[in-house]
PLY file of the C-alpha trace (Angstrom):
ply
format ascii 1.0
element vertex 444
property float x
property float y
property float z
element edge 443
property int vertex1
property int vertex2
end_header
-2.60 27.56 -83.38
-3.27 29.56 -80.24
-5.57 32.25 -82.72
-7.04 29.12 -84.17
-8.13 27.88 -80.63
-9.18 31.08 -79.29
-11.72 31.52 -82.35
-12.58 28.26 -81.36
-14.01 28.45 -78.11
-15.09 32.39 -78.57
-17.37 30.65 -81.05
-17.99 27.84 -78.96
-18.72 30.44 -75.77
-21.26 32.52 -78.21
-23.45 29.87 -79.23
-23.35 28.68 -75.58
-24.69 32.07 -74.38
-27.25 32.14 -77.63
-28.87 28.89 -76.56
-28.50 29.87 -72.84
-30.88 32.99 -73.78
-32.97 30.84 -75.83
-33.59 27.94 -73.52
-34.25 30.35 -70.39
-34.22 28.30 -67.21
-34.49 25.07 -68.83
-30.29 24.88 -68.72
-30.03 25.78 -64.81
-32.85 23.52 -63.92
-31.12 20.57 -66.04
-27.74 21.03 -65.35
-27.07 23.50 -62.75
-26.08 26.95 -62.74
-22.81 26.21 -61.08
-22.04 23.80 -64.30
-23.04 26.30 -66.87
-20.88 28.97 -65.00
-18.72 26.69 -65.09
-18.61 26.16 -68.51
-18.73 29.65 -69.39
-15.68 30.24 -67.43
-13.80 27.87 -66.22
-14.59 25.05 -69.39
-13.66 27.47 -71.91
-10.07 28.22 -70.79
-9.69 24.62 -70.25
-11.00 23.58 -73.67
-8.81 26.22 -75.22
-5.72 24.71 -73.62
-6.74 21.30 -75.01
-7.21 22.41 -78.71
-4.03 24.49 -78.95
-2.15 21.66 -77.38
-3.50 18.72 -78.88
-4.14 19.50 -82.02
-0.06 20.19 -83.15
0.74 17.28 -80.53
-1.25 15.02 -83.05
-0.23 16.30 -85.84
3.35 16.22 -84.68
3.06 12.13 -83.35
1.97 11.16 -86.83
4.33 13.25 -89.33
7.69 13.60 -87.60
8.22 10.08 -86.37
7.44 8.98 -90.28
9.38 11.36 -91.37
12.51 10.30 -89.13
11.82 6.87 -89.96
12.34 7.06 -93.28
15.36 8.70 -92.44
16.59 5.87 -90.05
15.58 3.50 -92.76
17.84 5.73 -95.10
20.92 5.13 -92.74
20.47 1.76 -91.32
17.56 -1.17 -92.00
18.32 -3.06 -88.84
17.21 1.04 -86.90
14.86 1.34 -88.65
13.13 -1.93 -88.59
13.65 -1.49 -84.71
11.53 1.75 -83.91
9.31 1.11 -86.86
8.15 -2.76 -84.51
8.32 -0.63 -80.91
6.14 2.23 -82.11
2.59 0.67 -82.30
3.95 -0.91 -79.02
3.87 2.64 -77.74
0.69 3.70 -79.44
-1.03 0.87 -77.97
0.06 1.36 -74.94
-0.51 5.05 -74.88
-4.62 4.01 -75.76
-4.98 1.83 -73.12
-3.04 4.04 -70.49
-5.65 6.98 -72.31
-9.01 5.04 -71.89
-8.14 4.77 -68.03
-7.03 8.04 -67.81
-9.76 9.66 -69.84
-12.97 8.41 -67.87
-10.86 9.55 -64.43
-10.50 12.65 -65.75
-13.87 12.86 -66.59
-15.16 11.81 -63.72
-12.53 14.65 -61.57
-14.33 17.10 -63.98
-17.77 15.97 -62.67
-16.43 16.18 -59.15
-15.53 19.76 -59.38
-19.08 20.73 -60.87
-20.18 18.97 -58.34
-17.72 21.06 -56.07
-18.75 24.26 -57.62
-22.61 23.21 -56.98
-22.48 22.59 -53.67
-20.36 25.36 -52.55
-22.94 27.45 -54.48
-25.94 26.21 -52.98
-23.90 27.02 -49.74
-23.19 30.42 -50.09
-27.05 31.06 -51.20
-28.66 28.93 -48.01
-26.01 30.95 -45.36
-28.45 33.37 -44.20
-30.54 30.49 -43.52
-27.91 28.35 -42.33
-27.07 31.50 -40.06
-30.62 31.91 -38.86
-30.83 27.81 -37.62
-27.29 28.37 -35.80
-25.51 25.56 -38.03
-23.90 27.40 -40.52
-20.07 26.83 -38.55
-20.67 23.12 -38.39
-21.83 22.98 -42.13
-18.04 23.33 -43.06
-17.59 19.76 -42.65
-20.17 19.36 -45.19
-18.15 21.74 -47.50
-14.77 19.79 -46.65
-15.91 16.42 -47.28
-17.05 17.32 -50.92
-13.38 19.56 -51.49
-12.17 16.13 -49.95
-13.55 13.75 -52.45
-12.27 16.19 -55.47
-8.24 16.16 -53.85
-8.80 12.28 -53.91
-9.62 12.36 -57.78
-6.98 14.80 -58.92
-4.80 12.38 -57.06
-5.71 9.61 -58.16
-5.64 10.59 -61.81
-2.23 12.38 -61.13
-0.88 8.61 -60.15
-2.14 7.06 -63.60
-0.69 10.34 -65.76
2.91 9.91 -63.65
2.63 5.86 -64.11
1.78 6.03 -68.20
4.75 8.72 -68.49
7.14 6.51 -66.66
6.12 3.69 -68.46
6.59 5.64 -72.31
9.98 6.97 -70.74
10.81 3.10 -70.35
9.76 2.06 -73.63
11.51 4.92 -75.15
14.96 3.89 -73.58
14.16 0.11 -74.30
14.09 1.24 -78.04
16.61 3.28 -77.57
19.12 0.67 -75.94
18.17 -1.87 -78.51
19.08 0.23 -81.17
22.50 1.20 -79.93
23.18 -2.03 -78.49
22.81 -3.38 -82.46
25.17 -0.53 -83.28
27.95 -1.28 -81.35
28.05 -5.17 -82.35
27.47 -4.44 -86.10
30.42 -1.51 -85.07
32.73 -4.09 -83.54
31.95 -6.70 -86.37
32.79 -3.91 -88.70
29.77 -4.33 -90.50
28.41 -1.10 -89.30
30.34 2.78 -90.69
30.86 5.02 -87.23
29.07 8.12 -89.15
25.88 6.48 -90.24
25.97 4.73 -86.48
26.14 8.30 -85.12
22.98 9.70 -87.25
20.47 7.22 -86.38
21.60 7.80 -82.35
21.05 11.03 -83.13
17.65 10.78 -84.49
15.87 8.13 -82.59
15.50 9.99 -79.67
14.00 12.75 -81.67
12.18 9.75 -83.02
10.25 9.04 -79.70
9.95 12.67 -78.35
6.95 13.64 -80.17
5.27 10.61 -78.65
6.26 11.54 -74.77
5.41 15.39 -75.29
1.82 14.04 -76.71
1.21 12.02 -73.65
2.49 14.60 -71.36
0.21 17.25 -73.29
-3.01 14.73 -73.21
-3.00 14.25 -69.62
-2.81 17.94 -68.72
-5.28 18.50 -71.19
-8.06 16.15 -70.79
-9.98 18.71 -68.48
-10.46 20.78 -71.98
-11.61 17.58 -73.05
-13.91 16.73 -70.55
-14.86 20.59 -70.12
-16.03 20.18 -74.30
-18.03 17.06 -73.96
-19.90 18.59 -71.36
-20.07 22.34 -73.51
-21.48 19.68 -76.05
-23.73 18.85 -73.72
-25.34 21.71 -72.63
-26.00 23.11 -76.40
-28.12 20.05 -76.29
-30.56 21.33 -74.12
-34.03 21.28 -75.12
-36.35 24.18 -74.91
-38.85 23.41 -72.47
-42.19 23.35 -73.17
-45.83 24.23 -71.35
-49.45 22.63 -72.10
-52.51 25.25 -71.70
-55.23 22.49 -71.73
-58.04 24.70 -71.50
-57.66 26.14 -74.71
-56.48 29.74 -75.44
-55.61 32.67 -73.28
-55.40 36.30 -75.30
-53.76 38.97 -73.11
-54.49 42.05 -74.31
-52.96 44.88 -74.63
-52.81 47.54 -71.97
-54.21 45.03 -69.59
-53.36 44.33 -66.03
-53.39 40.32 -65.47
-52.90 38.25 -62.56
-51.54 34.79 -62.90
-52.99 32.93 -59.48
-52.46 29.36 -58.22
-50.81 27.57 -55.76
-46.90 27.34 -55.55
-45.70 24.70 -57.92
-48.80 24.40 -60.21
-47.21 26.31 -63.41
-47.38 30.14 -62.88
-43.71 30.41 -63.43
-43.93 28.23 -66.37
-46.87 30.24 -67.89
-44.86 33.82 -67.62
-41.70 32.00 -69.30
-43.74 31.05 -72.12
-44.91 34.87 -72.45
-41.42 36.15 -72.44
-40.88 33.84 -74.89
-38.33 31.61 -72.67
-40.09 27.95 -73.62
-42.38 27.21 -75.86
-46.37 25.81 -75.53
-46.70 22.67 -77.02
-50.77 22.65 -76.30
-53.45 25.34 -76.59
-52.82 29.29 -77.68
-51.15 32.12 -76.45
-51.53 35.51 -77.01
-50.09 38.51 -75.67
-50.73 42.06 -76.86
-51.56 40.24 -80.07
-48.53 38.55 -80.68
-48.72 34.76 -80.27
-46.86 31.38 -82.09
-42.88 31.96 -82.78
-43.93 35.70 -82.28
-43.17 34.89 -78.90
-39.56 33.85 -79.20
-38.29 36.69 -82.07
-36.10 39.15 -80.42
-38.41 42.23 -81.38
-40.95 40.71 -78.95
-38.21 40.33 -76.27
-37.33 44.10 -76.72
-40.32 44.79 -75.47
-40.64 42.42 -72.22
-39.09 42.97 -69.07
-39.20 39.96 -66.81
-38.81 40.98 -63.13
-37.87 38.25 -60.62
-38.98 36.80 -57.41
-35.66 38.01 -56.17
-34.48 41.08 -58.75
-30.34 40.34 -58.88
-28.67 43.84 -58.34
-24.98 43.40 -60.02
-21.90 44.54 -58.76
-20.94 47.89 -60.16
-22.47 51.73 -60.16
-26.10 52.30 -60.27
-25.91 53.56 -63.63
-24.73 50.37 -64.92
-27.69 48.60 -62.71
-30.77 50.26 -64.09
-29.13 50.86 -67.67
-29.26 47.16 -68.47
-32.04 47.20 -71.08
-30.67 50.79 -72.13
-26.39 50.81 -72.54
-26.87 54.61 -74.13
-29.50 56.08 -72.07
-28.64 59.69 -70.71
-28.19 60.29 -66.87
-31.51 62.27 -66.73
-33.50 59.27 -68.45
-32.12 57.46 -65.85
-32.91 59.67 -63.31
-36.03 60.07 -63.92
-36.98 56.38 -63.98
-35.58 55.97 -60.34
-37.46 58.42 -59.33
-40.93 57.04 -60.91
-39.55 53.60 -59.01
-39.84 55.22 -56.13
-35.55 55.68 -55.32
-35.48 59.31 -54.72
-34.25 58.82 -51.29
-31.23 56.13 -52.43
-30.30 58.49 -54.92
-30.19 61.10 -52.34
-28.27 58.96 -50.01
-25.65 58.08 -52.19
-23.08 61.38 -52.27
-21.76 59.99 -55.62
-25.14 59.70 -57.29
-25.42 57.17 -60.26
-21.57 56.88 -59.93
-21.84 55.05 -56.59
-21.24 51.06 -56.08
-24.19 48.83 -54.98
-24.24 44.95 -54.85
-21.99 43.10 -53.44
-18.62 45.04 -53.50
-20.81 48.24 -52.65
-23.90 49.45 -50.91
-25.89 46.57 -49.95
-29.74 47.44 -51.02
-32.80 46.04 -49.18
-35.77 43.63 -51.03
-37.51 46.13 -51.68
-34.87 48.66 -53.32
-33.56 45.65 -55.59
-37.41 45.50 -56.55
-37.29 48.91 -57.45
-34.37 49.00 -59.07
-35.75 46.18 -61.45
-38.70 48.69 -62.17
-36.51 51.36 -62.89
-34.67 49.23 -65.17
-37.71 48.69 -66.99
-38.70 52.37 -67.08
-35.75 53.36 -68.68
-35.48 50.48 -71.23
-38.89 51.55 -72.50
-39.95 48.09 -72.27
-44.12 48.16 -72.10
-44.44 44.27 -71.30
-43.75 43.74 -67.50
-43.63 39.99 -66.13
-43.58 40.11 -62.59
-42.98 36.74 -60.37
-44.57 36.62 -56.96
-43.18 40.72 -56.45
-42.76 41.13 -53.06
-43.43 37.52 -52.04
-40.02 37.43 -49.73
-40.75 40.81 -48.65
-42.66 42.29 -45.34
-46.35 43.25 -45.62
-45.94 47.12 -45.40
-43.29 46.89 -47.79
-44.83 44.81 -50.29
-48.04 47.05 -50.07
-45.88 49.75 -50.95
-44.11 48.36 -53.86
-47.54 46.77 -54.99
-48.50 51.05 -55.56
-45.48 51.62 -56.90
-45.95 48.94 -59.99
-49.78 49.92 -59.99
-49.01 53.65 -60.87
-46.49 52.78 -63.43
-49.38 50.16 -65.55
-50.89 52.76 -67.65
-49.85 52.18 -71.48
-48.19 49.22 -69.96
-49.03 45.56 -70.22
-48.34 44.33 -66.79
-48.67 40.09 -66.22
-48.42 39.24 -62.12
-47.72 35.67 -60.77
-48.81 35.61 -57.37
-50.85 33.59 -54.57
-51.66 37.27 -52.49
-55.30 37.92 -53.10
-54.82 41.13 -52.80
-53.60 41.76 -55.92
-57.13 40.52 -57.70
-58.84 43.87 -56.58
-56.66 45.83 -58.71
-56.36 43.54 -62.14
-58.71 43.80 -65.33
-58.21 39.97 -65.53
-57.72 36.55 -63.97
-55.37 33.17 -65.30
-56.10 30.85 -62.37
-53.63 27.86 -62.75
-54.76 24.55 -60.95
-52.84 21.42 -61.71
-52.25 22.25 -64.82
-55.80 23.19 -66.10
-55.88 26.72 -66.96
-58.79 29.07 -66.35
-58.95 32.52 -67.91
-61.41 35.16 -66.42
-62.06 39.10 -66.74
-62.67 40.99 -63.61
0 1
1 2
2 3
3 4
4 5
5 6
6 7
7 8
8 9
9 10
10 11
11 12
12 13
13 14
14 15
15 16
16 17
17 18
18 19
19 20
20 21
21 22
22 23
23 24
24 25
25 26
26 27
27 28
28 29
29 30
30 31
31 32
32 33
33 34
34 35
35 36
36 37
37 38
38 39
39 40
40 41
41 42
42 43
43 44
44 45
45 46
46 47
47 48
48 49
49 50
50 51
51 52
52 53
53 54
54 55
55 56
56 57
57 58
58 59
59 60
60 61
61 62
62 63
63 64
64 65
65 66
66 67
67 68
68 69
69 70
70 71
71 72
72 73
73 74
74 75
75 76
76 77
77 78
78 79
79 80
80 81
81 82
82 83
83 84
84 85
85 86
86 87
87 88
88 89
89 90
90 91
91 92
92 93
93 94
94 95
95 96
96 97
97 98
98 99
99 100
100 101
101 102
102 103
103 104
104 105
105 106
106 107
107 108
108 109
109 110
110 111
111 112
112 113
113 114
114 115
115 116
116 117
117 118
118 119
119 120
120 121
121 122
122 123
123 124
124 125
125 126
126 127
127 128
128 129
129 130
130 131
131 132
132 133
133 134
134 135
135 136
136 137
137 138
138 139
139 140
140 141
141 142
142 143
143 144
144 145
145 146
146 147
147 148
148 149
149 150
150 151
151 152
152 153
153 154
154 155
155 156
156 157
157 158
158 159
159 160
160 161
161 162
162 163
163 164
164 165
165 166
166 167
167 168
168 169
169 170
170 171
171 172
172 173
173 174
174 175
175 176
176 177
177 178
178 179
179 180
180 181
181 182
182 183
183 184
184 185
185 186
186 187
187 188
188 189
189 190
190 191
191 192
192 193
193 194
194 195
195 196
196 197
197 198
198 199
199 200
200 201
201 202
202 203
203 204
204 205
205 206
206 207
207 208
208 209
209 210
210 211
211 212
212 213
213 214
214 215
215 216
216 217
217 218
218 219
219 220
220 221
221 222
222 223
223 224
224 225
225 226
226 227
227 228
228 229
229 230
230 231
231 232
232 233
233 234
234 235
235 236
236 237
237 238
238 239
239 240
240 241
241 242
242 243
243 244
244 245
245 246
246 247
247 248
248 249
249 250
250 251
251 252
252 253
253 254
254 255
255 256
256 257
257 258
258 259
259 260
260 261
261 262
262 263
263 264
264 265
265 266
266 267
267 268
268 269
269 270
270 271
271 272
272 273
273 274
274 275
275 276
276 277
277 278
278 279
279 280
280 281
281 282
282 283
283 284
284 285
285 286
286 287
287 288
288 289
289 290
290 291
291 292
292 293
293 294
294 295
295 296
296 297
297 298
298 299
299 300
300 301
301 302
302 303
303 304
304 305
305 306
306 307
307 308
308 309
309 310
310 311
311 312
312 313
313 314
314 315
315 316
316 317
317 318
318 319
319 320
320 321
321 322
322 323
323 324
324 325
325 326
326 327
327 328
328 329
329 330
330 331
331 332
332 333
333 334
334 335
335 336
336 337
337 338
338 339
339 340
340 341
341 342
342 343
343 344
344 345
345 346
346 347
347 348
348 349
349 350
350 351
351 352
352 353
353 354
354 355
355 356
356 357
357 358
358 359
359 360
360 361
361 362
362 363
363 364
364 365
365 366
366 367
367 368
368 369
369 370
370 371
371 372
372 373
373 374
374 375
375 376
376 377
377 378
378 379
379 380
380 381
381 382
382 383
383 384
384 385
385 386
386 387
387 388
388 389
389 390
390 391
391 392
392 393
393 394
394 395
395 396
396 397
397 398
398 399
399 400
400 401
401 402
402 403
403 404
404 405
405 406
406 407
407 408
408 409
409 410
410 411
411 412
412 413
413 414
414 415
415 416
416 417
417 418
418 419
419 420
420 421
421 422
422 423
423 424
424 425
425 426
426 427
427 428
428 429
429 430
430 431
431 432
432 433
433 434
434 435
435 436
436 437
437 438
438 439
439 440
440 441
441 442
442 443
C-alpha cells in the first residue's frame, strides 16, 4: 500500500508541475504561490499519508467486522444479533462526528495556506518593512495569523479526542452487553463456557477495525484536505489575452519594444509570446511561429524569459547559469559569463563556477542576477529573449550598463523588451505600444 500511494501522489505531483508550466502565472496569481508550494511540498506528503492509511482502514472496517460476524453468529445468535444492531450505531455516528470534523479540518488547512502566505509576503516586503522602521513591530502581525492557526488545530484536536472517546464508549457498551448476556445465559445454563469464551474473544476484535479507522481519519484528513485543494489547482485555467487591433508579426532577428504604462498588458503580451497563456482575440506571430505553435515545447526551447527580478538559486554558479543547459561544458559556460559581462565575479570568486551564490552563498547585486539571467540564456542557446522591464528596480548607471550589455548580445537574436524607459525606443527596429488594452504595432 505504501508503493501504491507513493505512485500515487508522484503522479499526482507530475501533472501538478505539467499544468504549473503550462498555465504560467495564471496558478500564483489565482491561488498563491505559498499554496502551490504548498501543495508541492507540504500537500503531497500529507495526501500520501491519507491514501496509505485510509485506503486499508476502509477496506479493513467493511471486511473484517463481516467476517467476525459471521463468526459470532456461528457461536452464538443472541452475539451476534448484538454487534450486528450497535454497528450502524457506530457508523452513523462516526459520519456525523466526520462531517464536523472534515470541514474543521478543512478549514485548519486553509488557515495554514493562509499562514504560509502571509509569512511569505513577509519575508519578501522586509527590506521594505526595514527601510519604513516597522519591520520589529510587524511581528504582531505575524503572531496573530500563527495565533488563529493554534486555535484551529485545537479546536479540531477537541472534536477528534471527543468522537474517539465517544467510539471507545460505544465499543465497551457493546461489549458489556454482550458479556452481560453471557453470563445470565451461563448461569441459566443455557449458554456452553467455550463458545461464551470465543465470541469475548472476538468482539473486541470485532470493533477494533472501526476505532483504528477513526483514529486514522482524523490524522489524516489534512491529506484529504491537501487533495481537494491539489484537485483544485489542476483546475486552473490558462489565461488568456485579447490583441484588439488585429495582428502583430514579430519577426525574426528583430529588436522590439513592448511600451505602455504599468498595468495596461505588457506582461500579459510577453506571456502570450513565451507561450505561457493563450490569445483569445487577434494574431500573433513571432519569428513566424504563431497559433498552438506558441505553446509546443520546441518553441519554448528556444525562448528565454528574463524577469523583472532574475531569481538566482541557491547552489554553485555552474548550476545557476546551466539551467537551460544541464550538460554544457565549463568553457561554454565560461564563455557566456563573460559575454554577460561577469568576468570580474568570476574572478572574485577563488572557487570559480564551484562557488555558492544565492542565499546560502555570495549574495549578488541587481544587476549581477540580471546578468546571470543573460548568461543563462547564452549558454542555453536560446535565440528568443523576453525581457520584463530589465533594469526597472535598478540604478540609472547600472541599468545603462546592462541595457549595452543585452544590446551587444541581439545580433541573430530575437530580443522582445517590456518597458516604460524611453530610452530603449532609440535602439529597437520596432514598436508594440499597449494602451488600455488597444494594441498598436509600429516599425522604427
Amino acid at each position: 500500500m505504501q508503493a501504491y500511494a507513493h505512485r500515487c501522489v508522484s503522479g499526482l505531483r507530475g501533472r501538478l508541475v505539467e499544468r504549473l508550466y503550462d498555465c504560467g502565472s495564471a496558478m500564483p496569481d489565482a491561488f498563491g504561490s505559498a499554496a502551490v508550494v504548498t501543495a508541492l511540498v507540504d500537500g503531497c506528503l500529507k495526501a500520501e499519508t491519507y491514501i496509505r492509511k485510509n485506503v486499508p482502514r476502509t477496506v479493513g472496517v467493511v471486511v473484517v467486522p463481516a467476517a467476525l460476524c459471521v463468526a459470532i453468529f456461528l457461536q452464538d445468535v443472541v452475539s451476534g444479533i448484538i454487534v450486528l444492531v450497535c454497528y450502524p450505531f457506530i457508523i452513523a455516528f462516526m459520519r456525523l462526528i466526520g462531517y464536523t470534523a472534515s470541514d474543521e479540518s478543512a478549514k485548519r488547512h486553509e488557515g495554514f495556506v493562509e499562514m504560509s502566505g502571509h509569512f511569505m509576503d513577509s519575508l519578501r516586503g522586509m527590506e521594505t518593512l526595514r527601510i519604513f522602521g516597522v519591520a520589529r513591530a510587524y511581528s504582531a502581525t505575524v503572531h496573530a495569523a500563527s495565533e488563529r492557526y493554534r486555535r484551529m488545530v485545537m479546536k479540531t484536536l477537541r472534536i477528534a479526542q471527543l468522537s474517539g472517546a465517544v467510539l471507545d464508549i460505544f465499543a465497551t457498551c457493546g461489549l458489556a452487553a454482550v458479556a452481560i448476556m453471557l453470563g445470565f445465559r451461563m448461569v441459566e445454563g443455557t449458554m456452553a463456557f467455550l463458545p461464551a469464551l470465543v465470541v469475548l474473544m472476538l468482539v473486541p476484535e470485532y470493533f477494533a477495525p472501526i476505532k483504528a479507522y477513526a483514529s486514522d481519519y482524523h490524522a489524516s484528513l489534512d491529506g484529504k484536505s491537501a487533495l481537494g485543494k491539489m484537485f483544485e489547482l489542476l483546475a486552473c485555467a490558462r489565461r488568456a489575452v485579447s490583441l484588439p487591433s488585429g495582428r502583430i508579426a514579430v519577426g525574426e532577428g528583430a529588436t522590439v519594444a513592448v511600451v505602455g504604462a504599468s498595468g495596461s498588458g505588457k506582461s500579459s503580451l510577453l506571456d502570450a509570446m513565451a507561450g505561457a497563456c493563450d490569445v483569445s482575440k487577434g494574431e500573433l506571430s513571432v519569428c513566424g511561429v504563431s497559433g498552438d505553435g506558441l505553446t509546443s515545447d520546441e518553441w519554448r526551447a528556444r525562448v528565454a524569459y528574463i524577469p523583472q527580478h532574475p531569481y538566482v538559486f541557491s547552489g554553485t554558479l555552474r548550476d545557476n547559469v546551466s539551467l537551460y543547459a544541464p550538460s554544457a561544458s565549463d568553457a561554454a559556460l565560461l564563455d557566456a559569463l563573460a559575454k554577460a559581462g561577469l568576468d570580474a565575479l568570476i574572478a572574485s570568486m577563488p572557487q570559480g563556477l564551484d562557488g555558492v551564490v544565492g542565499e546560502a552563498g555570495r549574495s549578488l547585486s541587481g544587476g549581477e542576477a540580471h546578468r546571470v539571467a543573460l548568461a543563462r540564456a547564452i549558454a542555453g542557446g536560446r535565440d528568443v529573449w523576453l525581457l520584463d522591464e530589465p533594469g526597472s528596480s535598478l540604478d540609472e548607471q547600472t541599468e545603462l550598463e546592462l541595457k549595452q550589455a543585452i544590446l551587444s548580445l541581439t545580433k541573430g537574436r530575437t530580443v522582445v523588451v517590456a518597458t516604460h524607459r524611453l530610452h530603449w525606443l532609440d535602439d529597437v527596429d520596432e514598436i508594440v505600444a499597449v494602451d488600455g488594452g488597444e494594441v498598436r504595432h509600429e516599425r522604427v
